[in-house]
C-alpha positions, 0 to 999 in steps of 0.5 A: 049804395055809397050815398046809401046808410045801413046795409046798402053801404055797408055792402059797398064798403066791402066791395069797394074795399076788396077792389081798391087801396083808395079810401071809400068814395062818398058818392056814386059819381066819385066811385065811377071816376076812381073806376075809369080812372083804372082805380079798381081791380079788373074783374077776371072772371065770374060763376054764374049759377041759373035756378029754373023759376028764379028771375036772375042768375045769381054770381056765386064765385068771381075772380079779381086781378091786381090790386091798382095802386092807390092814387096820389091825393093830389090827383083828381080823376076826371077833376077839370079846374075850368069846370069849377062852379065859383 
């Protein structure tokens, strides 16, 4: 969705902000390096509720913990300086 225009980014902009201090990622593959990098508030808990004839449960309510702080701008997760293609 970060790599998305209208609607889908918007959706992840909002999310993204409500779980992170650091500035929106451009691309997916940077979202998930700030996540394992512990980038993101841990999600505690979720509500579920389930409708009979529907094919997907759907998340009313979640729970978030702390918000991490953010990561020094020099600092790369997952940033390998062998890895460089030039």
């Amino acid at each position: 969705c970060f790599e998305h225009d209208g609607y889908a980014r918007q959706k992840a902009i909002a999310w993204w902000r409500q779980r992170s201090p650091d500035p929106v990622p451009d691309t997916a593959e940077r979202a998930v390096e700030i996540a394992q990098g512990g980038g993101i508030a841990p999600t505690l808990g979720i509500t579920v509720r389930s409708v009979v004839g529907d094919d997907f449960d759907r998340i009313t309510n979640y729970e978030l913990g702390p918000m991490p702080e953010p990561i020094p701008a020099d600092s790369y997760c997952g940033y390998d300086p062998d890895e460089i293609p030039f």
